[in-house]
C-alpha positions in Angstrom: -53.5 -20.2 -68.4 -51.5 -19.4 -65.2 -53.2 -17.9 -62.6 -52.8 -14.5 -61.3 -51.1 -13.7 -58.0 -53.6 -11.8 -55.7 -51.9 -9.5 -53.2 -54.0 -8.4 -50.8 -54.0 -4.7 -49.8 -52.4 -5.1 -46.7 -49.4 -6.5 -47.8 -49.0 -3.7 -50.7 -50.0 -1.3 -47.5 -47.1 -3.4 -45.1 -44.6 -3.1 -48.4 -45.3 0.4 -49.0 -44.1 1.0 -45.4 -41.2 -0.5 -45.6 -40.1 1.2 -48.8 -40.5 4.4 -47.1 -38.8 3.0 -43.8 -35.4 2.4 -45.9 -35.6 5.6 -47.9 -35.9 7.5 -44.7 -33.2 5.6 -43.5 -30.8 6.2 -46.2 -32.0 9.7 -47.0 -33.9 10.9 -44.1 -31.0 13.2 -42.3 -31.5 15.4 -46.0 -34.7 16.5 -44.5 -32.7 18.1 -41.2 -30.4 21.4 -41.2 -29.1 19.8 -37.7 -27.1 17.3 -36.9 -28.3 14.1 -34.9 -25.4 14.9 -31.8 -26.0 19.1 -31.9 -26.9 19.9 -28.9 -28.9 23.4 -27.9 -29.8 24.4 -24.4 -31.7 27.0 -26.0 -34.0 24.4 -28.2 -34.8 21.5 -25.0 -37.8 19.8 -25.2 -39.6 21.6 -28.2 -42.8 19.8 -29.2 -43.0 19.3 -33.0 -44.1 21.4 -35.6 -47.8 19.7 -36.3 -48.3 20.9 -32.5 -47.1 24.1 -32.4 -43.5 23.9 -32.1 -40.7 25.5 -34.0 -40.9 25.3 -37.5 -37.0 24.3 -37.8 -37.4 21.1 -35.9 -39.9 19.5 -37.4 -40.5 16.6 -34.9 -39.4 18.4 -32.3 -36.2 18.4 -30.4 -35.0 16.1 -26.8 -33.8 17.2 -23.3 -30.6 18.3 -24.9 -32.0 20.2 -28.0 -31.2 18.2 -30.5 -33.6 17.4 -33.1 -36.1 14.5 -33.2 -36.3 14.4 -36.7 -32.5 13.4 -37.3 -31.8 11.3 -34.9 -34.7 9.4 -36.1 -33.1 9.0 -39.3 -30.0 8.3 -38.2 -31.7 6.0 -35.8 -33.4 4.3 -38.3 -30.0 3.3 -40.2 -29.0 1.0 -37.2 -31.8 -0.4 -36.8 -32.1 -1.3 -40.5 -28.1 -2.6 -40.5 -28.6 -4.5 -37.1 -31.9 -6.1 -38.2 -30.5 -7.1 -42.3 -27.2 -8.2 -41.0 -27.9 -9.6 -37.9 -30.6 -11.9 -39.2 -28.6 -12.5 -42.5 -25.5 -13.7 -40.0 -28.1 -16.0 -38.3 -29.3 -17.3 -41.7 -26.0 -18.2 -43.5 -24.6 -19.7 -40.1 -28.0 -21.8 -39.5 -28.4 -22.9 -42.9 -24.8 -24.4 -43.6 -24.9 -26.0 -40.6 -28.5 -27.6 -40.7 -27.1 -28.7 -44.5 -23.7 -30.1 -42.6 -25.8 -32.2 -40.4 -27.9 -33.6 -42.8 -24.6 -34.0 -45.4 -22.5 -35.8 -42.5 -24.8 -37.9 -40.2 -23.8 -39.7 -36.9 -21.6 -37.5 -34.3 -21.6 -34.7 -36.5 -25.5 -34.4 -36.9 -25.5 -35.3 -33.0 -23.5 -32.6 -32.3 -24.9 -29.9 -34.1 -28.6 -30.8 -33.1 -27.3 -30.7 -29.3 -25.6 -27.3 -30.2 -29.2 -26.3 -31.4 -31.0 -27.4 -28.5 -28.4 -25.5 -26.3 -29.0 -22.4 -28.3 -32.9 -22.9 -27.8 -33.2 -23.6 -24.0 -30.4 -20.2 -23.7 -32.4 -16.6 -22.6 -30.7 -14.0 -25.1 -31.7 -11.0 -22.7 -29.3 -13.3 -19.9 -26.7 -13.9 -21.9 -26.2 -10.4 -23.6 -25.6 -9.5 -20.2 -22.7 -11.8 -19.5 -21.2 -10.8 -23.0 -21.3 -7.7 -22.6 -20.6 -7.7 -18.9 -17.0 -9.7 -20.0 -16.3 -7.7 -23.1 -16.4 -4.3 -23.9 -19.9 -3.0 -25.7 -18.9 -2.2 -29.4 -20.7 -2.3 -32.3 -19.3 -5.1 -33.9 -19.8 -7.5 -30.8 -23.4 -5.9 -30.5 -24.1 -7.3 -34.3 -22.5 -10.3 -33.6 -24.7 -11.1 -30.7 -27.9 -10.4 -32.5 -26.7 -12.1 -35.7 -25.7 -15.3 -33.4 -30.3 -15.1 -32.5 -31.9 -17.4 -33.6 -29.6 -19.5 -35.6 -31.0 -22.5 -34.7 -34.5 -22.2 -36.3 -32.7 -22.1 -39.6 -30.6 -24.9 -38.8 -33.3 -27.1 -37.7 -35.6 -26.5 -41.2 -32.8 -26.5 -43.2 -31.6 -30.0 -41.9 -34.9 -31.1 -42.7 -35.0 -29.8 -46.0 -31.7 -30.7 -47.1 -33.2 -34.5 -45.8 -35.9 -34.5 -47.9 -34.3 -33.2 -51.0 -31.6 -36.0 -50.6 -34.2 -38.7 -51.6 -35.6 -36.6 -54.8 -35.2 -38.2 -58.2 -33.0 -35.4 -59.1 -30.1 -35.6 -56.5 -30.5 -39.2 -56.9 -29.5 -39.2 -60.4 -27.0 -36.6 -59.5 -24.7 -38.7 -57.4 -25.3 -41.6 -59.6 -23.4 -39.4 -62.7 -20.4 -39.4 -60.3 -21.2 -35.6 -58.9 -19.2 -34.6 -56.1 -21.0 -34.4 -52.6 -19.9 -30.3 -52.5 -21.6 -30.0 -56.3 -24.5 -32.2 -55.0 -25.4 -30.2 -52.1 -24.4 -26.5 -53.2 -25.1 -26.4 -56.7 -28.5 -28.7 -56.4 -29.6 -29.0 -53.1 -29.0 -25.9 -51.9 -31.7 -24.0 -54.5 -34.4 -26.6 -53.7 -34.2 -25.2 -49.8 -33.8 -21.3 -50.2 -37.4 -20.9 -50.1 -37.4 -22.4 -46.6 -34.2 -19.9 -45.8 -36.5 -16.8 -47.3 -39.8 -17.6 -45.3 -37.6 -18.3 -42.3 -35.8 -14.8 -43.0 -38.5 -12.5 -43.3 -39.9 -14.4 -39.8 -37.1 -13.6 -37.8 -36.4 -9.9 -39.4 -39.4 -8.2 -37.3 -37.7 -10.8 -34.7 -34.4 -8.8 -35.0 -35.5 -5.4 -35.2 -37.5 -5.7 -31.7 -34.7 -7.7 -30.2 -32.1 -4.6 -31.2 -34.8 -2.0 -29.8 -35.6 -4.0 -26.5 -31.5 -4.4 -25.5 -30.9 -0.6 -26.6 -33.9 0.0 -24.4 -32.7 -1.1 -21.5 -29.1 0.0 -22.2 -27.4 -3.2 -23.4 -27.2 -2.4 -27.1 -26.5 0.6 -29.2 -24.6 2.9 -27.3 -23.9 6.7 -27.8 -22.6 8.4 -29.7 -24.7 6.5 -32.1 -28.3 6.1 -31.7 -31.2 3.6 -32.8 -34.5 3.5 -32.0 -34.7 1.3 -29.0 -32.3 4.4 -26.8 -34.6 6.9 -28.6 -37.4 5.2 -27.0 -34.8 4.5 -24.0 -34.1 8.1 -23.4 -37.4 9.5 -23.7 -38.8 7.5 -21.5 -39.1 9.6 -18.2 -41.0 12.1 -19.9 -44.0 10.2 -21.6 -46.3 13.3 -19.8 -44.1 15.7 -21.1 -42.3 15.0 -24.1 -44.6 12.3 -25.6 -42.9 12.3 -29.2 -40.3 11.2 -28.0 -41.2 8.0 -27.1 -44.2 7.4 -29.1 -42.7 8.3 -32.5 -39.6 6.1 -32.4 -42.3 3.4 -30.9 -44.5 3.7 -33.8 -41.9 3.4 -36.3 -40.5 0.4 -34.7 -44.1 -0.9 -34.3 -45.3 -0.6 -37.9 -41.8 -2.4 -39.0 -42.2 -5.0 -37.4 -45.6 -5.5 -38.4 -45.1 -4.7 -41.9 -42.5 -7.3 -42.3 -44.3 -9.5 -40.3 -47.0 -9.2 -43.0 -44.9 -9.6 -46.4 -43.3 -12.7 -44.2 -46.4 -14.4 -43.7 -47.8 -13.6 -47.2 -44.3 -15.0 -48.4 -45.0 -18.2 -46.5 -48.4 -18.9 -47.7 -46.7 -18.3 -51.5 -43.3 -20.3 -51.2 -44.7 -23.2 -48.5 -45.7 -26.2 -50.9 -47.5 -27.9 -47.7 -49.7 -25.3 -47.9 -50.3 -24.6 -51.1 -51.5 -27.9 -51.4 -53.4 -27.4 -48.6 -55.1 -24.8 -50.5 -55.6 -27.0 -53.5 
């Protein structure tokens, strides 16, 4: 009889979380009437509704009027695009080459490891400065440079894997039917290590979305007009005695999504890992 899978209650808590951080991501700006760049002299610095404030900003508004509760939103889609594709860039690049070094050993696996260890040993805070110093701040480069995070972890595990699935029965008996190395690795190998890939994925997520908030906190990220929650944070800032919400909101959302994920990921790990399932056993 196969056993049941008990999921505790503060993963269901941690997933429940992030199932309402994308549906106010995709849907939240429905719950405005303003949009995330109006401006209102008339409306600065309103404290949110729960605290007295006007009933037509809900979360309040900034020290340009605009409202809280939209800017969150929209907010909340960058950070959600940055931290899925960034990591996901960092995945796919990590994981074919930690596969090409174990596929092609000598100067290629040498030179891909030492690629790695560069990567590792490099500050991303110092050198998202001298990128963004030499090129102009976009978008695109922005993603880029978050995606090009942490690339190495997956390369290093995957290299590993990819190692120890050469010497199963199966890919043994693969190659000995005359299957080509490109069959061999993508169509055999390749599903024996996406476990690794998905535990490693859900590490570095939480990973991504504080990196994206720390550079758009200190200016070297998102850049208006758009908006994430890092420059929400960013922006707010000067007036914690103030204007509170605007700081502690954005800081709680990004908070409780990094520890949500960081929750599912570990749970994940303990599921997928086989080392420590037999542990277990």
């Amino acid at each position: 009889m196969a056993q049941r899978t008990h999921v505790p209650i503060s993963v269901l808590l941690a997933l429940g979380f992030i199932a309402l951080f994308v549906l106010f991501a995709l849907f939240g700006e429905w719950l405005s009437d303003h949009s995330f760049r109006a401006t209102s002299l008339f409306a600065r610095l309103k404290p949110p509704a729960f605290l007295g404030g006007d009933p037509d900003y809900l979360l309040g508004t900034d020290q340009k009027g605009r409202d809280l509760l939209a800017r969150l939103a929209v907010g909340a889609q960058i950070t959600l695009i940055v931290a899925v594709v960034g990591t996901l860039i960092g995945a796919v690049l990590g994981s074919l080459l930690g596969m090409l070094a174990a596929a092609r050993r000598g100067a290629t696996e040498v030179t891909i490891m030492a690629a790695v260890d560069v990567q590792a040993s490099l500050p991303i805070i110092v050198v998202a400065l001298f990128v963004l110093a030499v090129f102009d701040n976009s978008f695109s480069l922005f993603l880029l440079l978050v995606g090009l995070t942490g690339w190495e972890v997956y390369a290093r595990l995957v290299r590993g894997a990819t190692l120890s699935a050469q010497e199963h029965g199966y890919a043994l008996a693969i190659r000995a039917l005359g299957a080509s190395p490109v069959r061999v690795y993508l169509l055999h190998i390749l599903p024996n290590v996406l476990n690794v890939v998905l535990v490693q994925f859900t590490v570095n997520l939480p990973l991504t979305v504080l990196l994206e908030s720390a550079l758009s906190f200190l200016g070297l990220g998102i850049q208006p007009p758009l908006t994430s929650l890092g420059q929400i944070m960013s922006e707010g800032r000067d007036r914690l005695l103030t204007a509170w919400w605007l700081t502690v909101l954005p800081g709680a959302i990004v908070f409780l999504l990094a520890l949500s994920v960081s929750l599912v990921g570990d749970w994940l790990r303990d599921r997928l890992d086989p080392t420590l399932t037999q542990r277990r056993g």
